[in-house]
ROSE-4610 file (N, C-alpha, C; in Angstrom, 1 decimal, always signed):
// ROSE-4610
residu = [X/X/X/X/X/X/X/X/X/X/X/X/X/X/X/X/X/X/X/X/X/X/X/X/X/X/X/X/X/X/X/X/X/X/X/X/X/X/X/X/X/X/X/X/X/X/X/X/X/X/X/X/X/X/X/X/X/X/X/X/X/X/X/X/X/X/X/X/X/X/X/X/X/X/X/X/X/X/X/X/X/X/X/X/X/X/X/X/X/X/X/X/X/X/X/X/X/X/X/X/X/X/X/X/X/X/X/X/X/X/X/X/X/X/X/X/X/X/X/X/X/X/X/X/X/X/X/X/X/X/X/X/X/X/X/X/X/X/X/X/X/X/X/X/X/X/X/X/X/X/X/X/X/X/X/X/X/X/X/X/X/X/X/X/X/X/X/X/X/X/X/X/X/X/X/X/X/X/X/X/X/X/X/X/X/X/X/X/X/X/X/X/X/X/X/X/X/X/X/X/X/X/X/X/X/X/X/X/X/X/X/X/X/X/X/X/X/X/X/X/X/X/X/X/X/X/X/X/X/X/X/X/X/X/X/X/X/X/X/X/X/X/X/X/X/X/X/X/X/X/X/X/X/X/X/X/X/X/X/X/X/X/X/X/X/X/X/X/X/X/X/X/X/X/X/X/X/X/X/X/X/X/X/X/X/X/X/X/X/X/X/X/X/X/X/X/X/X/X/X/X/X/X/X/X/X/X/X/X/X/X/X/X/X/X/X/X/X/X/X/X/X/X/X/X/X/X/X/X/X/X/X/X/X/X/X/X/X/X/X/X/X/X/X/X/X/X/X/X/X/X/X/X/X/X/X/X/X/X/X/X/X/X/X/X/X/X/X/X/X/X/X/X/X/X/X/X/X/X/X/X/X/X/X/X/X/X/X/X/X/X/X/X/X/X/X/X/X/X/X/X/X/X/X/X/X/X/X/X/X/X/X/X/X/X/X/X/X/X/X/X/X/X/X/X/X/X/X/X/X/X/X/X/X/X/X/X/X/X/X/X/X/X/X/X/X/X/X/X/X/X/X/X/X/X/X/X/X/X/X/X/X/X/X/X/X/X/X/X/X/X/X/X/X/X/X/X/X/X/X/X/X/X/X/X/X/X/X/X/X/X/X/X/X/X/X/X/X/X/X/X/X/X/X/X/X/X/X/X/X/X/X/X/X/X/X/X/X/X/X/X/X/X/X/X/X/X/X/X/X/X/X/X/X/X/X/X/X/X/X/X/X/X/X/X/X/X/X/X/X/X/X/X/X/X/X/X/X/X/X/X/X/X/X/X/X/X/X/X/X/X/X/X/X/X/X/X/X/X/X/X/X/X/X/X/X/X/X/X/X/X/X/X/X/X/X/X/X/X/X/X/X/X/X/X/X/X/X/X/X/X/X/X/X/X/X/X/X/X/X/X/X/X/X/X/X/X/X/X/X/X/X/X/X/X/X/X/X/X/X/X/X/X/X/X/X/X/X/X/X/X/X/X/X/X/X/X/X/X/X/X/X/X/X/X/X/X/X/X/X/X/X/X/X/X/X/X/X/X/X/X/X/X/X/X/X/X/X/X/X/X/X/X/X/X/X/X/X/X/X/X/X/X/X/X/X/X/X]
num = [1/1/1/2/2/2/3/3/3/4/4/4/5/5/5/6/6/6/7/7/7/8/8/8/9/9/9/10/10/10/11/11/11/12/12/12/13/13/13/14/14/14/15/15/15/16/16/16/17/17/17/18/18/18/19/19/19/20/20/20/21/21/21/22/22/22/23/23/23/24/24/24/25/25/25/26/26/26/27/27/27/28/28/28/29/29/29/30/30/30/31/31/31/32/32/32/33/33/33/34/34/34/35/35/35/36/36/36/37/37/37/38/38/38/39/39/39/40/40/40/41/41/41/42/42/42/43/43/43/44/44/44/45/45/45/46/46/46/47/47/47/48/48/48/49/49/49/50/50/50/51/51/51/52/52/52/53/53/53/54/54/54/55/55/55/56/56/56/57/57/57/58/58/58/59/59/59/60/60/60/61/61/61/62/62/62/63/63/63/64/64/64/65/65/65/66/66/66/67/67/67/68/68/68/69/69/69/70/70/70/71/71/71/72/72/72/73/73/73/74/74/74/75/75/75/76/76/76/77/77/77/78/78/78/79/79/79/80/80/80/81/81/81/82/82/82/83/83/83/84/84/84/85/85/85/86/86/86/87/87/87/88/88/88/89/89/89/90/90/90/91/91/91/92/92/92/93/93/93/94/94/94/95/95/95/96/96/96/97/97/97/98/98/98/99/99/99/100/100/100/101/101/101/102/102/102/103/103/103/104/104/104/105/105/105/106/106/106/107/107/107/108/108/108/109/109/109/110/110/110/111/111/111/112/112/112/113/113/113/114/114/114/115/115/115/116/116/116/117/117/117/118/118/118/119/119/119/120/120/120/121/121/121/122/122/122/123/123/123/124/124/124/125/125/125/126/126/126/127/127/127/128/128/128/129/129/129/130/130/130/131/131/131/132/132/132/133/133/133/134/134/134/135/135/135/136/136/136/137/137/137/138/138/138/139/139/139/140/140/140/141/141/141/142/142/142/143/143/143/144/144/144/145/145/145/146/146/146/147/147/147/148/148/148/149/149/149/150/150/150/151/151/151/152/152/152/153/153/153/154/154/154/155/155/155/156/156/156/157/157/157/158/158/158/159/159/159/160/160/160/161/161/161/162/162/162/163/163/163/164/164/164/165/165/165/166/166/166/167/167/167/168/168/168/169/169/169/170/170/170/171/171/171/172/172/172/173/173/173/174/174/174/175/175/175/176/176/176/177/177/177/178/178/178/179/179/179/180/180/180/181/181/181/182/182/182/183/183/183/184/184/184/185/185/185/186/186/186/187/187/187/188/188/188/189/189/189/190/190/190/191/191/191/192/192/192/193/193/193/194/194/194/195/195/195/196/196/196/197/197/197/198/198/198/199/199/199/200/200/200/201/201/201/202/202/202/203/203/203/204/204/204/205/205/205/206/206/206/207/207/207/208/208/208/209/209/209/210/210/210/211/211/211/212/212/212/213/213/213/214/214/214/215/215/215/216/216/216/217/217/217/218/218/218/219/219/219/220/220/220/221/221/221/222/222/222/223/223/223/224/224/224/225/225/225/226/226/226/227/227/227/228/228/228/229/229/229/230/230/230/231/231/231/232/232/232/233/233/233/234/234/234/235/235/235/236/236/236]
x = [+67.2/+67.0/+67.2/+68.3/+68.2/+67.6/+67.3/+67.0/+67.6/+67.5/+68.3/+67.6/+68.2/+67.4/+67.5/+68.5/+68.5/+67.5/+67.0/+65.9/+64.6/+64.4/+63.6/+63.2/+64.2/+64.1/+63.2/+63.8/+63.5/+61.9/+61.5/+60.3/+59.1/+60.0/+59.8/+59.6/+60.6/+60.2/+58.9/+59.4/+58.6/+57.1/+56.8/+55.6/+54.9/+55.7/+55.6/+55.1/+55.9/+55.5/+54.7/+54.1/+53.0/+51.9/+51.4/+50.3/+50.3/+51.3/+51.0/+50.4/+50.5/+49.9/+48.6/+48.1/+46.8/+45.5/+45.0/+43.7/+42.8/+42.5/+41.2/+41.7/+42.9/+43.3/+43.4/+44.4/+44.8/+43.6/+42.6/+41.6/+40.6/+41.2/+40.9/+41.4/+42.9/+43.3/+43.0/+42.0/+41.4/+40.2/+39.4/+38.2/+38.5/+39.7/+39.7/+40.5/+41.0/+41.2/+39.4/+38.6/+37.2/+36.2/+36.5/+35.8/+36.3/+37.6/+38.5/+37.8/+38.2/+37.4/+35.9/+35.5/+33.9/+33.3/+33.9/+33.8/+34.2/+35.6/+36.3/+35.4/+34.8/+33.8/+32.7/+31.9/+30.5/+30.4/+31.7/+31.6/+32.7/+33.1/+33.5/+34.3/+35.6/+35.9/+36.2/+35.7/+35.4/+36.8/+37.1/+37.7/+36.9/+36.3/+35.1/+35.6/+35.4/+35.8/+37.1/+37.8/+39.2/+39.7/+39.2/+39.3/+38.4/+37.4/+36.7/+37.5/+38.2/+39.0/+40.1/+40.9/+42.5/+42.1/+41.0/+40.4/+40.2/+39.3/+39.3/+40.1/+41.6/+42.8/+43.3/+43.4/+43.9/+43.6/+42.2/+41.0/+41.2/+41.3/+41.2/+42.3/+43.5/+44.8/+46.1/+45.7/+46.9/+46.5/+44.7/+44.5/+44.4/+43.7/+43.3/+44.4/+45.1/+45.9/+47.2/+47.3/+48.4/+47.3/+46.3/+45.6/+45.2/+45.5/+45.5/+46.9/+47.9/+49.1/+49.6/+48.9/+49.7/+48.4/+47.1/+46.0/+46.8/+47.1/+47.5/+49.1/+49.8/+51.1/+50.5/+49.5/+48.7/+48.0/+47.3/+46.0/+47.8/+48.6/+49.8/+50.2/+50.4/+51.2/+52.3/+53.0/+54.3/+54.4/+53.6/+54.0/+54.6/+54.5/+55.3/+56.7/+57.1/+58.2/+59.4/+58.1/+59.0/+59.2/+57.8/+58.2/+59.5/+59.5/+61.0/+62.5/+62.5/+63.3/+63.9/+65.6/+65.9/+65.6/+64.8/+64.2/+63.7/+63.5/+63.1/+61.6/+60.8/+59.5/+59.4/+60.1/+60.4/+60.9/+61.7/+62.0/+61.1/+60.1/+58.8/+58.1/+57.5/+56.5/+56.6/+58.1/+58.1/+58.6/+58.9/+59.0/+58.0/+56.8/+55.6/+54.2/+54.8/+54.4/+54.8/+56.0/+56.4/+55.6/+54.7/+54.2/+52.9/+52.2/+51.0/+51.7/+52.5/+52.8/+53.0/+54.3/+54.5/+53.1/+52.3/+50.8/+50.1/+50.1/+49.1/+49.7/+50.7/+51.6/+51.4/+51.4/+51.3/+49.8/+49.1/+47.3/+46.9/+48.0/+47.3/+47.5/+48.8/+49.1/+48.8/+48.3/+47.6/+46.5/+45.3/+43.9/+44.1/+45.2/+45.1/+45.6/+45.8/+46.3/+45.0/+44.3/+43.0/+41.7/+42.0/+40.6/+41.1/+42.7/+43.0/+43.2/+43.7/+44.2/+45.1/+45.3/+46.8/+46.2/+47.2/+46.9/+47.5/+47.2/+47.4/+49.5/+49.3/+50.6/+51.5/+51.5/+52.0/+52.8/+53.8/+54.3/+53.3/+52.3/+52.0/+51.0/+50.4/+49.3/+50.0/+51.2/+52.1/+52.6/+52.8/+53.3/+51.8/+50.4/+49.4/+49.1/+48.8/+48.8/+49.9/+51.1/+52.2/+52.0/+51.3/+51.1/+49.9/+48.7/+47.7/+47.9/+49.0/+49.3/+49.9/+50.8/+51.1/+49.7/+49.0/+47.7/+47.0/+46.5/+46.1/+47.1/+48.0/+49.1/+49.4/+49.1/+49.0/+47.9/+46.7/+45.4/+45.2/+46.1/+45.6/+46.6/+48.0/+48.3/+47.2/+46.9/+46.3/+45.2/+44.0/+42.8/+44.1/+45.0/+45.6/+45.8/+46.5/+47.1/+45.7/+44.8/+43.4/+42.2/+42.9/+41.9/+43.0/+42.1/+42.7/+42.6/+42.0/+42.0/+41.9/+42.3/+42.1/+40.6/+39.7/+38.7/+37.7/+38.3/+37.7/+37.8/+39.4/+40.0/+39.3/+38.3/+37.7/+36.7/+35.5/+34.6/+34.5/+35.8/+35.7/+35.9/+36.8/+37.3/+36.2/+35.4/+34.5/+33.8/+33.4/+32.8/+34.2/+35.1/+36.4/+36.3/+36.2/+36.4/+35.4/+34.0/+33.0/+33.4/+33.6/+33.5/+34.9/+36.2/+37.2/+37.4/+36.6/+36.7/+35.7/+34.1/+33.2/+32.8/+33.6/+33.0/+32.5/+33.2/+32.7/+31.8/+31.0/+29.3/+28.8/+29.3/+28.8/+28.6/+29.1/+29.9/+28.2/+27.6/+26.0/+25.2/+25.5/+24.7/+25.2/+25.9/+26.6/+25.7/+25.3/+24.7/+23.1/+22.7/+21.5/+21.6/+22.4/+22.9/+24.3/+23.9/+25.8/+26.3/+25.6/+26.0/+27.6/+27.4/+28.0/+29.1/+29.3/+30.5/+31.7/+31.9/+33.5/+33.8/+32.9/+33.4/+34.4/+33.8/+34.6/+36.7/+36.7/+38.1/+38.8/+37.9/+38.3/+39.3/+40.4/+41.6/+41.3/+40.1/+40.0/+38.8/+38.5/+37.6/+38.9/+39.6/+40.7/+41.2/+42.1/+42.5/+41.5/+40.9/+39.6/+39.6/+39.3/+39.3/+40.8/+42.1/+43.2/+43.2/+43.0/+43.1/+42.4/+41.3/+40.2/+41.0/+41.6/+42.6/+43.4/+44.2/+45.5/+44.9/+43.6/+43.3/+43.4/+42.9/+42.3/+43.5/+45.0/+46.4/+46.5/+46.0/+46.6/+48.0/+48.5/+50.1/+49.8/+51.0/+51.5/+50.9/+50.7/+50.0/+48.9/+47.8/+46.9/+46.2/+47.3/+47.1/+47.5/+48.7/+49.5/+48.5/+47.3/+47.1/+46.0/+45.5/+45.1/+46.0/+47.4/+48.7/+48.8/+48.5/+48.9/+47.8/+46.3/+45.8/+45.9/+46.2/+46.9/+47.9/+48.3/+50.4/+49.5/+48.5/+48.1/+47.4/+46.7/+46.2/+47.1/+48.2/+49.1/+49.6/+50.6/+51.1/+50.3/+49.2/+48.6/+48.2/+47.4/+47.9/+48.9/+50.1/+51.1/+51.6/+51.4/+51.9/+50.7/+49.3/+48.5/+49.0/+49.2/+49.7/+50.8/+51.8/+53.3/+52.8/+51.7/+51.4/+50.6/+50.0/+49.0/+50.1/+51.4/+52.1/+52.7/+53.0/+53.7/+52.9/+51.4/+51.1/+50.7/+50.7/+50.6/+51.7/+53.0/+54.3/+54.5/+54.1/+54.2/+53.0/+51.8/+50.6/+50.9/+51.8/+51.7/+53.2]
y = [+26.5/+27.6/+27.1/+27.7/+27.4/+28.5/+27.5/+28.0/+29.3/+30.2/+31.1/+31.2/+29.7/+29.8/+31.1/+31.9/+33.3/+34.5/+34.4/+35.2/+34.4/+32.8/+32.3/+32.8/+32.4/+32.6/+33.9/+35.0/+36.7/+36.7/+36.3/+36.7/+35.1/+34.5/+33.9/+34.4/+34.9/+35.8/+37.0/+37.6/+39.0/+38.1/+37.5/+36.8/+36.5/+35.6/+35.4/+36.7/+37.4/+38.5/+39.3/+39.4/+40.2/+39.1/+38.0/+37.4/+37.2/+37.2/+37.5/+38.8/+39.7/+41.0/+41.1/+40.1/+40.1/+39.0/+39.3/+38.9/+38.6/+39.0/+38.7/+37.0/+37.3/+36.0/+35.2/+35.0/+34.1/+33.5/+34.3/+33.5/+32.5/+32.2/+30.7/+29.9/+29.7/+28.8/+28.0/+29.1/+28.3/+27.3/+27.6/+26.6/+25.3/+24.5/+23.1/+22.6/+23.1/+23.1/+23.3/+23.8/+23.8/+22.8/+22.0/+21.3/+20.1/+20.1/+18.6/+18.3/+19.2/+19.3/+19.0/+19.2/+19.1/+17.6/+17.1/+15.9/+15.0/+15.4/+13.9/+14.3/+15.1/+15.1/+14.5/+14.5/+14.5/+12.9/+12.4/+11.5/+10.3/+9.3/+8.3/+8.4/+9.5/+9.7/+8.5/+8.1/+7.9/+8.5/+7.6/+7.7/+9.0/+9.0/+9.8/+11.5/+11.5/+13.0/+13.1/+12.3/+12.8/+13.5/+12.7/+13.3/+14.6/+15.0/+16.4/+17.3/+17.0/+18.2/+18.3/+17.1/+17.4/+18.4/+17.6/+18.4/+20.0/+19.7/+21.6/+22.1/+21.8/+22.2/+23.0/+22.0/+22.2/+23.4/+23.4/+24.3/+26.1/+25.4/+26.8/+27.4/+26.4/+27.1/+27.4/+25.8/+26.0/+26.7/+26.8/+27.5/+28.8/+29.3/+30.5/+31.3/+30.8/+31.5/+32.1/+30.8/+31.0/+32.6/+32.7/+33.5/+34.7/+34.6/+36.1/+36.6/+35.9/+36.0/+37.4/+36.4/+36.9/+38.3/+38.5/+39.4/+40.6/+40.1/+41.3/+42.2/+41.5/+42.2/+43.1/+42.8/+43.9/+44.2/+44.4/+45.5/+46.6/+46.6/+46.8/+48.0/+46.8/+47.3/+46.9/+46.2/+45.9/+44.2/+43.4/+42.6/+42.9/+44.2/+44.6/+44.9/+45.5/+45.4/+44.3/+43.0/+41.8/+41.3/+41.5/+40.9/+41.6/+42.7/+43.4/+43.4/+42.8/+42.1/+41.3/+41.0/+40.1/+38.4/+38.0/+36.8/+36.0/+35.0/+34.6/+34.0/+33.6/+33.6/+32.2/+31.2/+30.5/+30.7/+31.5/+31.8/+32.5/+33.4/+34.3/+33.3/+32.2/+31.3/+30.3/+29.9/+29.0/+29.5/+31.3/+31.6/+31.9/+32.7/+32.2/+31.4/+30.2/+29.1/+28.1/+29.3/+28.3/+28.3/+29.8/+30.1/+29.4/+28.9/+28.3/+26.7/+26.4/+25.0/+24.4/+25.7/+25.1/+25.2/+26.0/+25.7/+25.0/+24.6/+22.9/+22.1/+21.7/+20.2/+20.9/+21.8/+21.8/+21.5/+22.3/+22.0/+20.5/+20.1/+18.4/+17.9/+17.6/+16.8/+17.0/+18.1/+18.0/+18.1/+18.4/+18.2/+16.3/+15.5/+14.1/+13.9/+14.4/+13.9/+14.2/+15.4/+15.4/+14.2/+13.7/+13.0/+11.6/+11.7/+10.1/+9.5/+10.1/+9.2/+9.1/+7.4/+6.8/+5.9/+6.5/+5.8/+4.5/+3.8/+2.2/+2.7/+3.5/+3.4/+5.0/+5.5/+7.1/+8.0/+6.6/+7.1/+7.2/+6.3/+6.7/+7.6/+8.2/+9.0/+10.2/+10.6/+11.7/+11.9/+11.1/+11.4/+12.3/+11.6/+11.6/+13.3/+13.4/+14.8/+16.0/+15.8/+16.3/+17.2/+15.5/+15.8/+16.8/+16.3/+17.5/+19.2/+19.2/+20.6/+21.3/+20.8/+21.0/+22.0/+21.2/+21.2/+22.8/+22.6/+23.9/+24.9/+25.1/+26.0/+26.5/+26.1/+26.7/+27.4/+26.7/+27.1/+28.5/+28.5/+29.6/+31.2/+30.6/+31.3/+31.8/+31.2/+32.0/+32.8/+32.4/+33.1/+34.6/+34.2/+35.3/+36.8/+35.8/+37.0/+37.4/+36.6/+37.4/+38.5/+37.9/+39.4/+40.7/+41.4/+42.6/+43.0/+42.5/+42.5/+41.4/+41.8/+40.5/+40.0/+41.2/+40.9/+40.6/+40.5/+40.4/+38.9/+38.7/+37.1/+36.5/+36.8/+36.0/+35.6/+36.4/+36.1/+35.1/+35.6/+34.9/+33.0/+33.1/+32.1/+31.2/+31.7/+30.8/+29.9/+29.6/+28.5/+27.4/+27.7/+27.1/+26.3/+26.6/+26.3/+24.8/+25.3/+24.6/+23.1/+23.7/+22.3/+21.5/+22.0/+21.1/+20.8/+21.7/+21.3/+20.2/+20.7/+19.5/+18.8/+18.7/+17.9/+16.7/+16.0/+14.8/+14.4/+14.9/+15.5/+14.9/+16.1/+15.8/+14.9/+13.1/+12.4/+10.9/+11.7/+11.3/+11.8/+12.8/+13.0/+12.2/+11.7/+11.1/+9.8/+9.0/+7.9/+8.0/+9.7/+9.7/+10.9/+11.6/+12.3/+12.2/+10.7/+10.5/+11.4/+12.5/+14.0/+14.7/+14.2/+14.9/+13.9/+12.7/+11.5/+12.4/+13.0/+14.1/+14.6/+14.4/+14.8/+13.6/+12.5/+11.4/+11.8/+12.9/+12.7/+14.5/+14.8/+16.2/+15.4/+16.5/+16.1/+15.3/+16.2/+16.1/+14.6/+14.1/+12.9/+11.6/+11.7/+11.3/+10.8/+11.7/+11.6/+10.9/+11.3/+9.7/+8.9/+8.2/+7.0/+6.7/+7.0/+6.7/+6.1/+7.0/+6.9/+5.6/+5.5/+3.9/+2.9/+2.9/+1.9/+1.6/+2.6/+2.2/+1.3/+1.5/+1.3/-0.1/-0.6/-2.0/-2.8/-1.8/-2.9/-2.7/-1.6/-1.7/-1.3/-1.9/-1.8/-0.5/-0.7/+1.0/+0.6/-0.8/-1.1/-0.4/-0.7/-0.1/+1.4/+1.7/+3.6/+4.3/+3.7/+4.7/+5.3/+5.2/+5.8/+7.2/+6.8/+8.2/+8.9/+8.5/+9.3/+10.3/+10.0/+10.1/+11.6/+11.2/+12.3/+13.4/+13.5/+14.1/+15.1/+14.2/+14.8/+15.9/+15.3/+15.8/+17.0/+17.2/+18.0/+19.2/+19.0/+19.8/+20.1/+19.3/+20.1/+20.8/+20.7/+21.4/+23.3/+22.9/+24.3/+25.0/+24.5/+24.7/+26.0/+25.0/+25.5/+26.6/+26.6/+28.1/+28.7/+28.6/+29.7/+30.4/+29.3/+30.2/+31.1/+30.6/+31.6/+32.7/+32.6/+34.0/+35.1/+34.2/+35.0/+36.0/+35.5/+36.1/+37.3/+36.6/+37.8/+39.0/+38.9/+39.6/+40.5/+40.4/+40.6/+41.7/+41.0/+41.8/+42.9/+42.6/+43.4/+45.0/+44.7/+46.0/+46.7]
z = [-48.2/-47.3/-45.9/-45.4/-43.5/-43.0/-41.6/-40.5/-39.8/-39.3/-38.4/-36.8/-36.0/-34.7/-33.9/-34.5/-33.5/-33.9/-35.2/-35.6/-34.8/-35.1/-34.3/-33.2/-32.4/-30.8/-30.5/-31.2/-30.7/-31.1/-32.3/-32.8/-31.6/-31.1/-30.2/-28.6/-28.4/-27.4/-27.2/-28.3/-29.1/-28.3/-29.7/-28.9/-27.6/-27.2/-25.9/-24.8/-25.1/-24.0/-24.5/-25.9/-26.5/-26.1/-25.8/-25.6/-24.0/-23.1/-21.8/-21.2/-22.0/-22.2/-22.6/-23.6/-23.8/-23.6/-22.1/-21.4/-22.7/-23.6/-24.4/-25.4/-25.6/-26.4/-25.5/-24.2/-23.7/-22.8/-22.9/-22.0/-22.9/-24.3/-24.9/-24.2/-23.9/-23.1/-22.2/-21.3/-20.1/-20.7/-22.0/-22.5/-22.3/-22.9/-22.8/-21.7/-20.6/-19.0/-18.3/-18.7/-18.3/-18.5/-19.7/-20.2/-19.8/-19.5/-19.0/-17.7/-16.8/-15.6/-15.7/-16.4/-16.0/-16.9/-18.0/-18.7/-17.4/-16.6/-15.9/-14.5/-13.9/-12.6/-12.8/-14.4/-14.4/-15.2/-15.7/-16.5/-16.6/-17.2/-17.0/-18.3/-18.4/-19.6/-20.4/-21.5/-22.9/-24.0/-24.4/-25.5/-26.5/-26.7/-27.6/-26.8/-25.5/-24.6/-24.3/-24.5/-24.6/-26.0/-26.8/-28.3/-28.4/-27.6/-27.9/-27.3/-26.6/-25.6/-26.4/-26.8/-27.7/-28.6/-29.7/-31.0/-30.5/-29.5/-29.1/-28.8/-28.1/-27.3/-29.2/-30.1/-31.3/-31.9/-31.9/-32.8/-31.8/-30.5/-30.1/-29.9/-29.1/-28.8/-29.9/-30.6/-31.4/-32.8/-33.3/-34.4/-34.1/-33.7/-32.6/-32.4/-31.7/-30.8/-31.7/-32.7/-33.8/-34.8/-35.1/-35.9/-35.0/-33.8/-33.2/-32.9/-32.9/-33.0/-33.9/-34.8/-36.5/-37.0/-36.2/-36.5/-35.6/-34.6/-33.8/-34.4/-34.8/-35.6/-36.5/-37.4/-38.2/-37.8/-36.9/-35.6/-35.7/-35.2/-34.8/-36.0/-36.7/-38.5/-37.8/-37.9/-37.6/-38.1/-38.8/-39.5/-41.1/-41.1/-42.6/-42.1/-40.9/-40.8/-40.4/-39.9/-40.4/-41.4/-42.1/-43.3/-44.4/-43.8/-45.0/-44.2/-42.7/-42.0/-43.1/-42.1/-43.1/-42.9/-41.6/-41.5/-42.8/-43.1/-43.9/-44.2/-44.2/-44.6/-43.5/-43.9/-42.4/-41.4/-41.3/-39.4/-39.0/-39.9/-39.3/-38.7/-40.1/-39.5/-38.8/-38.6/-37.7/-36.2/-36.1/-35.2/-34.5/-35.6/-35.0/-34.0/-35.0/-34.1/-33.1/-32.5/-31.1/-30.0/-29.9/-28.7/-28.6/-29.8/-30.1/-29.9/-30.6/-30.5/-29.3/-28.4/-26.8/-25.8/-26.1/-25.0/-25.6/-27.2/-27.5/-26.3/-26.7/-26.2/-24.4/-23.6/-22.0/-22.0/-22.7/-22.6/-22.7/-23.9/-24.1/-23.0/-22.8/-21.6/-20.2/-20.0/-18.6/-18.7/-20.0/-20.2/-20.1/-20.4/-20.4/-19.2/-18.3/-17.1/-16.6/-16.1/-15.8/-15.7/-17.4/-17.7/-17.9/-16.8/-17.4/-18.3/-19.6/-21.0/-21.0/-21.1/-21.5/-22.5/-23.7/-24.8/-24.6/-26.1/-25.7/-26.2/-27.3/-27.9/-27.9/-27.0/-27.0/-27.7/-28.9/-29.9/-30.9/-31.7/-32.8/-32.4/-30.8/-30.5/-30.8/-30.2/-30.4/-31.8/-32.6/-34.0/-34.6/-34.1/-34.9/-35.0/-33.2/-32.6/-32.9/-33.5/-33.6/-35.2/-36.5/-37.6/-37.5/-36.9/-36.9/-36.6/-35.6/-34.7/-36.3/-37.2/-38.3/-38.8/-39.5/-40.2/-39.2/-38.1/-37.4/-36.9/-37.2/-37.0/-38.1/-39.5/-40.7/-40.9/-40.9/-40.6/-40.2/-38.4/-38.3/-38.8/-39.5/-39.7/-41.0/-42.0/-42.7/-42.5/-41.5/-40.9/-40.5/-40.1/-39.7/-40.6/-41.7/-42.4/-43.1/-43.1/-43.8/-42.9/-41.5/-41.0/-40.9/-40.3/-39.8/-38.6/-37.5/-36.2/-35.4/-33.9/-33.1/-33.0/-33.0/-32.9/-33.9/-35.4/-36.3/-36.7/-36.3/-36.3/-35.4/-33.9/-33.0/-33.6/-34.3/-35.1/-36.0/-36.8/-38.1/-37.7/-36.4/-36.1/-35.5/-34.9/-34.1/-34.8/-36.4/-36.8/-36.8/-37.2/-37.2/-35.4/-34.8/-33.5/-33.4/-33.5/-34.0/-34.2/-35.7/-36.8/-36.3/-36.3/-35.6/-34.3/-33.4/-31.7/-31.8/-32.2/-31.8/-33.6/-34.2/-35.5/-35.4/-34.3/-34.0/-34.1/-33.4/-33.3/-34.8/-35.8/-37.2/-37.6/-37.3/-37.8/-37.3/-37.0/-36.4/-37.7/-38.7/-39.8/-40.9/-40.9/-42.4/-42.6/-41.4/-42.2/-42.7/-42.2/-42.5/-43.6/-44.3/-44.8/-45.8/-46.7/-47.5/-48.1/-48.5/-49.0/-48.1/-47.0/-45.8/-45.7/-46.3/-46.2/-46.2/-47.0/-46.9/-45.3/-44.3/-42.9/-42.8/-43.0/-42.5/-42.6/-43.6/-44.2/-43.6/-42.7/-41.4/-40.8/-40.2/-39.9/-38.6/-37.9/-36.4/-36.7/-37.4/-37.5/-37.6/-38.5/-38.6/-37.9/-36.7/-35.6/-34.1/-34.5/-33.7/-33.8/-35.2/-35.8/-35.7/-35.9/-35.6/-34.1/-32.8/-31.6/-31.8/-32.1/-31.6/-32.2/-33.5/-33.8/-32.9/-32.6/-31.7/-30.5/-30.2/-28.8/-29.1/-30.4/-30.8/-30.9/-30.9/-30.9/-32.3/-33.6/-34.6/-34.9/-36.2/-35.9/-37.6/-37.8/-38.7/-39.5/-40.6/-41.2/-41.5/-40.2/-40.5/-39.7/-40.0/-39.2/-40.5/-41.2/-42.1/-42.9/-43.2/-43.4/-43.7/-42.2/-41.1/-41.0/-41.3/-40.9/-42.3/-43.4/-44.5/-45.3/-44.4/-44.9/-43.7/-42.6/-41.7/-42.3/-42.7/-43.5/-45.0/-45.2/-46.7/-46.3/-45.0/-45.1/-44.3/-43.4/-43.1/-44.1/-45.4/-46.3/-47.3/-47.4/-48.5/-47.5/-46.5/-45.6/-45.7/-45.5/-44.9/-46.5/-47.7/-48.7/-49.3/-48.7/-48.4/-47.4/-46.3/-45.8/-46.2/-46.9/-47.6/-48.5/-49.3/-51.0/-50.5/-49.4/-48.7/-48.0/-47.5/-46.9/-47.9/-48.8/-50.0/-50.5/-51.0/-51.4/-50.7/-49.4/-48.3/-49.0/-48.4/-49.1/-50.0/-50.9/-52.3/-52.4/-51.9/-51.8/-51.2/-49.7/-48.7/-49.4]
């Protein structure tokens, strides 16, 4: 199945100018530009606070933002008439997720200009960041296609915000709580423990495979959000 970057682009556009229009979504955006600011004034950013801002940039803009995206086409009713478009099930979703994907990557990089992070290794920090945006961009397409409103998807979303913006946090119960060991293997824990590697001079050897449950947990999303989309599909 190919691509059709000209269906892309439009439902690309489409987008775009339907969330410049809407003040209630786009003012997640400002959360982890607030939090950068006030972590690099009051504190001596830490590896540890750089990683709560990315993780939250992820959780809010790129999961979020992708799941009000796709809530608001149906607030609308007008995601049935893409979907019976002759787009393909990929040009929808990857048209989708440009608008979410392009303000992750401006948010990262200047929430890391803010607080000062330069990674030790910027390729395998970008690959890592790149695989995760994967993982929460599926994510929120499915929160998406399962609410019915923007403001039903803000609710539902807010423990999601939580547990992958500040899970880190959690990661203080596990040794008094080994019930809870399965945090250790959250995307956004993951992606920590990767970063501290890199910092330590690890080589691919020993990342591949923080990389691998990254990849695992994007494609297993990736291929719920396709089966939710469908049944969406065939349901309306």
């Amino acid at each position: 199945m190919t691509l059709s970057w000209k269906r892309i682009y439009a439902i690309f556009q489409k987008d775009l100018k339907d969330l410049s229009k809407n003040l209630y979504v786009t003012s997640i955006f400002i959360l982890p530009f607030l939090m950068a600011f006030l972590y690099g004034k009051m504190y001596d950013a830490n590896l540890e606070i750089h990683y709560i801002i990315i993780n939250l940039t992820l959780a809010s803009v790129t999961a979020f933002i992708q799941c009000a995206v796709i809530a608001e086409e149906k607030e609308k009713h007008t995601l049935r008439g893409l979907m019976l478009s002759p787009a393909s099930v990929a040009d929808i979703l990857t048209g989708k997720s440009l608008v979410s994907f392009i303000l992750s990557v401006v948010t990262i990089v200047l929430c890391a200009m803010i607080t000062g992070y330069e990674p030790a290794n910027i390729v395998y920090v970008s690959i890592a960041i790149f695989i995760s945006m994967l993982f929460y961009l599926a994510l929120g397409t499915v929160f998406g296609l399962l609410t019915r409103t923007v403001v039903e998807a803000s609710v539902i979303f807010l423990p999601v915000i939580f547990l992958f913006g500040f899970g880190s946090m959690l990661m203080m119960l596990v040794d008094k709580y080994p019930v809870l060991s399965f945090i250790e293997y959250l995307p956004n824990i993951q992606l920590v423990d990767f970063a501290y590697k890199v910092e330590e001079g690890a080589g691919f050897g020993e990342l591949w495979s923080h990389l691998a449950i990254l990849l695992a947990w994007g494609v297993v999303t990736i291929i719920l959000a396709a089966v939710v989309y469908k049944k969406r599909e065939i349901d309306k």
